[in-house]
N, C-alpha and C positions, 0 to 999 in steps of 0.2 A: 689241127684246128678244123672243127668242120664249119661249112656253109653257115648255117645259125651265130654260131660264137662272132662269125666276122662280121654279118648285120648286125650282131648286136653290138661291138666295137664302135664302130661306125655310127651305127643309131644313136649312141651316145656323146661321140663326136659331133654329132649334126645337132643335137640339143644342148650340149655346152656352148658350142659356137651363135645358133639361136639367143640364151641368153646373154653373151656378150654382144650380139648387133642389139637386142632390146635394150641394154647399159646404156649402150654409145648413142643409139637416138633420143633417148633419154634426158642424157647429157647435153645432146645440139637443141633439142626441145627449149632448153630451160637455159642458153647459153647468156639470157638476157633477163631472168627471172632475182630479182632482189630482195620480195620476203614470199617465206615460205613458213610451213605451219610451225617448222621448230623456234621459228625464228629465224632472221638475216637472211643473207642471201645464199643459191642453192651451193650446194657442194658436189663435186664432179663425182663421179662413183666408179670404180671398175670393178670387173671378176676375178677373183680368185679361184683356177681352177684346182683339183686334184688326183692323183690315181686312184682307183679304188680297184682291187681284186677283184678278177671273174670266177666268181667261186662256181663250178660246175663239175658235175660228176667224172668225165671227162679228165678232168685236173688230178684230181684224188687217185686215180689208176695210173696217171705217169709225173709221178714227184718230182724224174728227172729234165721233165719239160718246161722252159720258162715260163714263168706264171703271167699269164695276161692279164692287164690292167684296162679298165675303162675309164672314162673320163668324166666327172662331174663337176659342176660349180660348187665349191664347196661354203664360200660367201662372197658379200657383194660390200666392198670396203669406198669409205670416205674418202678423198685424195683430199693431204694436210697443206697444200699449198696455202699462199696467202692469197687472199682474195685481190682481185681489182680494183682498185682507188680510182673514181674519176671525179676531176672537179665537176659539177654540177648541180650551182644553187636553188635552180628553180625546182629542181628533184623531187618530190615528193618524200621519198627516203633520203634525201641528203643531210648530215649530220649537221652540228653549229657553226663547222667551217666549211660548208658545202660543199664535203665529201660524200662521195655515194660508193659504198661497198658492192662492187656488180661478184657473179660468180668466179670459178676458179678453172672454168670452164677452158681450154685450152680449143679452137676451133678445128686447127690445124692437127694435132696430136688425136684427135676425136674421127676425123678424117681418115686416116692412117689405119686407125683402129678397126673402123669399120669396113677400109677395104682389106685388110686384115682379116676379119673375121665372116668377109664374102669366100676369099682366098678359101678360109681351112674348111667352111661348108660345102664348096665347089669340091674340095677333095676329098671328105668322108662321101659324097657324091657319086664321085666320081668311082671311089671303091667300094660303094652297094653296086655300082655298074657294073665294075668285076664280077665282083662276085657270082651277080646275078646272068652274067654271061657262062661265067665257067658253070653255072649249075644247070645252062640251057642245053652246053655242049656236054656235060656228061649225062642229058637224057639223050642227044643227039647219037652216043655213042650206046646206048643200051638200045637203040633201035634197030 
């Protein structure tokens, strides 16, 4: 694998990760949000990622070399929980028995998520650092 292929590994790591912190704030934005344009209240959302082939020239010359995978969002999915029932009549959205359907929002689980998804951007990070190190020490070495 040369120098390139792993920034690019990596770079893709740090933009899937990206779109999962934009989900999850998202999600806490709107954790009290009751109509929205589809109608009712919001619905929580997370990422779907998936692998996708690094298809490079590289690849094609050694067939017998594990094929490396990138990473991308592949979609961005509804979570089918039930919504939050709170009594409250004076609601503006409260139904005839002054229930109010709030989100499906989970605060604490959203939490988790996003340091989660601090975590795995820190470490495609951290391995552009690599990289970017060994590529310093093998001009270090050609001098």
């Amino acid at each position: 694998m040369d120098i390139l292929t792993a920034l690019k590994i990596s770079g893709s790591g740090l933009k899937a990760e990206r779109a999962r912190l934009n989900i999850t704030a998202m999600n806490l934005a709107n954790v009290n949000t009751t109509r929205t344009i589809e109608g009712g209240p919001y619905k929580a959302k997370s990422v779907v990622y998936g692998a996708k082939p690094l298809e490079n020239f590289s690849d094609t010359l050694h067939s017998t070399q594990a094929k490396l995978r990138t990473v991308e969002v592949v979609e961005v999915v509804e979570d089918n929980k039930p919504f939050k029932e709170v009594y409250d009549p004076s609601h503006p959205d409260a139904n005839e028995k002054g229930i109010v359907l709030f989100p499906n929002v989970d605060t604490a689980e959203q939490m988790v998520d996003m340091i989660s998804a601090k975590r795995g951007y820190e470490a495609n990070v951290t391995a552009i650092d690599a990289v970017k190190s060994m590529a310093l020490k093998a001009l270090d070495i050609s001098r």
